[in-house]
C-alpha positions in Angstrom: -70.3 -59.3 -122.9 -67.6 -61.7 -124.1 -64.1 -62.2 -122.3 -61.3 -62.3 -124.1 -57.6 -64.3 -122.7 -55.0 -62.5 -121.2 -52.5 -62.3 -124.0 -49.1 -64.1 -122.5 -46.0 -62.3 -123.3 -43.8 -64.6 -125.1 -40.2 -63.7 -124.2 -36.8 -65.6 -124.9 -33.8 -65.5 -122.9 -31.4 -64.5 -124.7 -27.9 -66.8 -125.0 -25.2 -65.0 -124.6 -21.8 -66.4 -125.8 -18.7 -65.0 -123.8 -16.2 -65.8 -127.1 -19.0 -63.6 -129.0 -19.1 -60.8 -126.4 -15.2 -60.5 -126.2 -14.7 -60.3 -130.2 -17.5 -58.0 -130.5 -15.3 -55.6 -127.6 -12.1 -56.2 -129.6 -13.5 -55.1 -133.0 -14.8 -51.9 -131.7 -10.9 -51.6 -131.0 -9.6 -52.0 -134.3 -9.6 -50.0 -137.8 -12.0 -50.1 -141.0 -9.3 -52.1 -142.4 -9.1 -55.0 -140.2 -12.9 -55.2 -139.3 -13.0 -55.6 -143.2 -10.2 -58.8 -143.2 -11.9 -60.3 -139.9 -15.2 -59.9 -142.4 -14.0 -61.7 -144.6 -12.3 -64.1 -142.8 -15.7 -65.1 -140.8 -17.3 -65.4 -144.1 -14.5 -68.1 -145.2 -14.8 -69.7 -142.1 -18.6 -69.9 -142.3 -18.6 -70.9 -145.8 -15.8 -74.0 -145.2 -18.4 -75.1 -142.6 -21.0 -74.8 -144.8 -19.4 -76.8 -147.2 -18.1 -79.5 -144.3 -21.8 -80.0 -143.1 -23.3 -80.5 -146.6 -20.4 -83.2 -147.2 -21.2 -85.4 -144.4 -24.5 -85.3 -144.9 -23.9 -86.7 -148.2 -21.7 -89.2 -147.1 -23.7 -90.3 -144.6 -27.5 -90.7 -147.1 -24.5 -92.3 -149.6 -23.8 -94.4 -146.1 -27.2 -95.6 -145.9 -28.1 -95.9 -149.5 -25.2 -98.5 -149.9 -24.0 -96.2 -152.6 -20.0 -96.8 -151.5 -17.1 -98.5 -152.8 -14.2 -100.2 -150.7 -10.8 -100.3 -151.8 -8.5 -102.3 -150.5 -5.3 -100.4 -151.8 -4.4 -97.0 -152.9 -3.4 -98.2 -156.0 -7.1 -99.8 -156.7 -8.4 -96.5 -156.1 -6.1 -94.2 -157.8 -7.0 -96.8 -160.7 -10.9 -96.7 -160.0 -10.9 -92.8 -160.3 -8.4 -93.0 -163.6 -10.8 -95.2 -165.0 -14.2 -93.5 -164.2 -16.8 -92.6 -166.8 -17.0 -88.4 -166.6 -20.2 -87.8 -165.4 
């Protein structure tokens, strides 16, 4: 006869966000229509972080690559992007 482990259940508490909880009340409030602009809204907002996170993580392997310049006017760099190769 062979034993076999008691199988643990694996269980996760689940966060709850307040903000999250209060919007989610709210919407149930409001028409088709403005669930639809807050939609889209969320998705701008998403995608603009989106977009902020992939820049600074650029910037920051560009950082540590050495791959920068430094300007020391505006003028030098309104000069340096005039004069750029387009790549």
């Amino acid at each position: 006869m062979t034993e076999t482990a008691p199988v643990a259940a694996v269980t996760t508490a689940a966060v709850t966000n307040p903000d999250i909880e209060r919007i989610n009340e709210i919407l149930h409030k409001l028409s088709p229509e403005r669930v639809k602009e807050i939609a889209d809204f969320t998705a701008f907002l998403a995608e603009k972080e989106r977009k902020h996170k992939a820049f600074v993580e650029e910037t920051l392997a560009a950082e540590q690559r050495g791959e920068y310049l430094i300007f020391h006017t505006a003028e030098e760099f309104m000069d340096a992007i005039l004069n750029a190769d387009d790549d």
